[in-house]
C-alpha positions in Angstrom: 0.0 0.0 0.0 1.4 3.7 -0.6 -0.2 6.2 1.5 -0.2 10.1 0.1 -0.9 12.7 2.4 -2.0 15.4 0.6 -3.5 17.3 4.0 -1.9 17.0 7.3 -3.4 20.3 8.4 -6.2 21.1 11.5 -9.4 23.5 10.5 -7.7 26.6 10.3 -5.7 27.9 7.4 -2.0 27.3 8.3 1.4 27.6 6.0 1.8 24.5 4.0 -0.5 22.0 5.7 -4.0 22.0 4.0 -7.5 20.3 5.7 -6.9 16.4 5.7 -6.8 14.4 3.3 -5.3 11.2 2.8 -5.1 9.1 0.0 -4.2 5.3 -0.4 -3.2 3.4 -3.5 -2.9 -0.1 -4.0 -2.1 -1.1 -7.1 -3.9 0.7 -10.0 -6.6 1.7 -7.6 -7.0 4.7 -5.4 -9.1 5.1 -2.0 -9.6 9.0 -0.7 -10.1 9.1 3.2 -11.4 12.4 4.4 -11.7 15.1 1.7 -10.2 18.6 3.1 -9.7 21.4 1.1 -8.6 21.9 -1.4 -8.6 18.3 -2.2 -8.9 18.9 -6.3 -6.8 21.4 -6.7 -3.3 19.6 -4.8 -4.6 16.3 -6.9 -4.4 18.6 -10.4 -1.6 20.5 -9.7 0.2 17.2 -8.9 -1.4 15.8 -12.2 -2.9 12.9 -10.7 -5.2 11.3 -12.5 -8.1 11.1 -10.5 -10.3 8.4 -12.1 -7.9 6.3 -10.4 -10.3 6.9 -7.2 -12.4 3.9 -6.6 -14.1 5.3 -3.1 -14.0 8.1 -1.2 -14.8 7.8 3.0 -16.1 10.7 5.3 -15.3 10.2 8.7 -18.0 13.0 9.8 -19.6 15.8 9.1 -17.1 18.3 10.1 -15.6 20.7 7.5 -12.5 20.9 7.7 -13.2 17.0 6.6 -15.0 17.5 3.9 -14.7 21.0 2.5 -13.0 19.5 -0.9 -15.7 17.3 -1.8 -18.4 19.8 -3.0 -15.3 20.6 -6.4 -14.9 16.4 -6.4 -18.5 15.7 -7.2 -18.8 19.6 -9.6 -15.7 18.8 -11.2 -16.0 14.7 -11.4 -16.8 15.0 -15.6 -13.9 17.4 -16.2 -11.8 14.8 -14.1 -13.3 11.9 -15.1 -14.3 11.1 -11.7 -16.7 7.8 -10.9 -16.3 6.9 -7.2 -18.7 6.0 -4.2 -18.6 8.3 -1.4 -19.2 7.0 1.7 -20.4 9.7 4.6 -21.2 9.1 8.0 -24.8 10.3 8.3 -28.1 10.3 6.1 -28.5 14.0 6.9 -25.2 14.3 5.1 -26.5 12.7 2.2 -29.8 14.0 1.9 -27.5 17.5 1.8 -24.8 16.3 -1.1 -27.7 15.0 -3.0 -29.5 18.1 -2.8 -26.6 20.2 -3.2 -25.7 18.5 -6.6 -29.2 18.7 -7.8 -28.6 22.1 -7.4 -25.4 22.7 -9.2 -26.1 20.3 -12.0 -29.8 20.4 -12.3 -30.2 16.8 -12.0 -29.0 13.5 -10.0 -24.9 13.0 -10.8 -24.3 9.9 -12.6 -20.6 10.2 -12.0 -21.0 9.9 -7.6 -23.1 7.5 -5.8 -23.7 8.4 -2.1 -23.5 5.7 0.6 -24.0 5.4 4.2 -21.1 3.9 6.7 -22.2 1.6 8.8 -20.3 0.4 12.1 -18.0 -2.8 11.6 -16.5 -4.0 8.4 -19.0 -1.8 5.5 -16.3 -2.0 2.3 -15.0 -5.3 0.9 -14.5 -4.6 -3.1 -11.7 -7.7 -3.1 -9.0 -5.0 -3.3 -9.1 -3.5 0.4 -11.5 -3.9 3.4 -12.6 -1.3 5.8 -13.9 -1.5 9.6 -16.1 1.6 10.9 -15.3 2.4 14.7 -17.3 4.9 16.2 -15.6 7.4 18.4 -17.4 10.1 21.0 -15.4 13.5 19.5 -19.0 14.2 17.9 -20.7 14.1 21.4 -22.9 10.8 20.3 -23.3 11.8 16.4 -21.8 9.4 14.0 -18.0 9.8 13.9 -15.7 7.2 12.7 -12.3 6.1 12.6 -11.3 3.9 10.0 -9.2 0.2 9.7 -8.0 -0.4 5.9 -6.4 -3.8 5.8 -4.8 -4.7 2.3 -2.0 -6.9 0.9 -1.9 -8.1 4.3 -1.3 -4.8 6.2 -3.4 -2.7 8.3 -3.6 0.8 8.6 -5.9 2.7 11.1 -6.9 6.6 10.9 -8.1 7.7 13.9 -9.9 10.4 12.7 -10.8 13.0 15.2 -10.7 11.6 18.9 -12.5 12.8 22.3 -10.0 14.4 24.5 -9.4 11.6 26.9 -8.8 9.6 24.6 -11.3 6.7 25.1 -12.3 6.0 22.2 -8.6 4.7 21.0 -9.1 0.9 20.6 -6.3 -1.2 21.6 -5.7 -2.1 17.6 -3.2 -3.4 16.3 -1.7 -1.9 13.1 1.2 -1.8 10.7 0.7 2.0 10.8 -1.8 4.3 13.1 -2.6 8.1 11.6 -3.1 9.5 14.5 -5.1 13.2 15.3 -3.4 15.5 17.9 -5.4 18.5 18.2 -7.1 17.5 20.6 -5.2 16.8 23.8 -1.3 17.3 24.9 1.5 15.2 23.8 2.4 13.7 27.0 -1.4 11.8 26.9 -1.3 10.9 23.3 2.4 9.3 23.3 1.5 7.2 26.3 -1.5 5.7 24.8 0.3 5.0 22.0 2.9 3.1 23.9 0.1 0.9 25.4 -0.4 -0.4 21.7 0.8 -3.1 19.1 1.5 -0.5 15.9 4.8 -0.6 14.5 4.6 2.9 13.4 2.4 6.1 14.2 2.1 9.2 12.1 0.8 12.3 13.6 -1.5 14.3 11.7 -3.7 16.9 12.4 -1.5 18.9 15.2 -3.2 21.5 16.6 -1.5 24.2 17.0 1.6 23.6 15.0 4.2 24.2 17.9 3.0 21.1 19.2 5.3 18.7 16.7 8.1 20.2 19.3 6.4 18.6 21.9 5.2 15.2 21.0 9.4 14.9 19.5 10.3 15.7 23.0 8.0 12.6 24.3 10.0 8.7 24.5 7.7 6.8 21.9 8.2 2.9 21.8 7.3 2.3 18.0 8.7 5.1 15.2 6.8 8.0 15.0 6.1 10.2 11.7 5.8 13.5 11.1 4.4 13.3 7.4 4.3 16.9 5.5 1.9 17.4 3.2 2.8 15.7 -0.1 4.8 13.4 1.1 4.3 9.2 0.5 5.0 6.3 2.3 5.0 2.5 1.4 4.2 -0.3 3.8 
């Protein structure tokens, strides 16, 4: 699997990091997890070809999680876009559909909305993914995700509560971990407590805290992805 992070950033604008958004390829196909602006517009100016993307998943409703999609389902003729999108609620759908209608004037035939469903929802024969909702939405559907593949296992948290209870004790080839949402001492401890062989930090909030969670003694090796970069597992 070769992960692309094209958006390592938190909600608010910040210099070089963009709203998350994560990309996974194996093979020939592409999965988009999370859709943060401006999602399109890194994908074009990178020239990637974007039909390659099979599915895309919405962990919740959140905007700073989904603020790209609305140019992904315009723009999906011009990019020669036909993908699922998965979101977490059927409010969220009913709005998308509606919101297309609106643009185009009619149903797209290029998107088809779906709902994610707790547990193992996607098995198209080329990856699987397990739902696991999390409390950072106060009891509205939030998820974190489990991609298993070519015999590896990758788990993005997604956004988390602030104690940290809903972190499963997974275990993982690589965890994408949020931290924006509580110190570095508390999120490198949990971390140690689990069987990943690496964690990537993602969605630091606010940016001095990289300093900090470098300063913490982690017991698996820890990444600090930039946006752009790509790893392979």
């Amino acid at each position: 699997m070769k992960i692309k992070f094209l958006g390592t950033g938190f909600g608010a604008p910040y210099k070089n990091r963009h709203q998350q958004s994560i990309l996974i390829e194996v093979g020939s196909t592409a999965y988009l997890f999370d859709a943060g602006a401006p999602v399109c517009d890194i994908l074009s100016f990178a020239e990637y070809d974007m039909s390659k993307i099979k599915t895309v998943f919405i962990s919740h409703l959140h905007g700073d999680h989904l603020n790209g999609l609305n140019d992904m389902i315009n723009l999906a003729e011009f990019f020669n876009i036909r993908c699922d999108i998965f979101l977490s609620e059927q409010r969220g759908i009913e709005a998308f559909k509606s919101y297309t209608f609106m643009q185009l004037r009619r149903d797209s035939d290029r998107v088809d909305f779906k709902l994610i469903n707790e547990g193992l929802f996607y098995d198209d024969g080329i990856i699987r993914v397990s739902a696991y909702q999390n409390d950072h939405m106060k009891g509205l559907p939030c998820y974190s995700f489990l991609i298993e593949a070519e015999d590896k296992r990758i788990y993005i948290t997604n956004d988390l509560s602030p104690d940290l209870c809903d972190l499963p004790d997974i275990s993982a080839d690589l965890m994408m971990i949020e931290a924006a949402h509580f110190d570095a001492e508390t999120v490198v401890s949990k971390c140690n407590t689990l069987d990943v062989k690496q964690v990537a930090f993602i969605h630091v909030m606010p940016p001095e805290k990289y300093e900090e969670l470098k300063a913490q003694k982690a017991d698996f090796e820890p990444l600090y992805p930039n946006d752009g970069e790509e790893y392979e597992i």
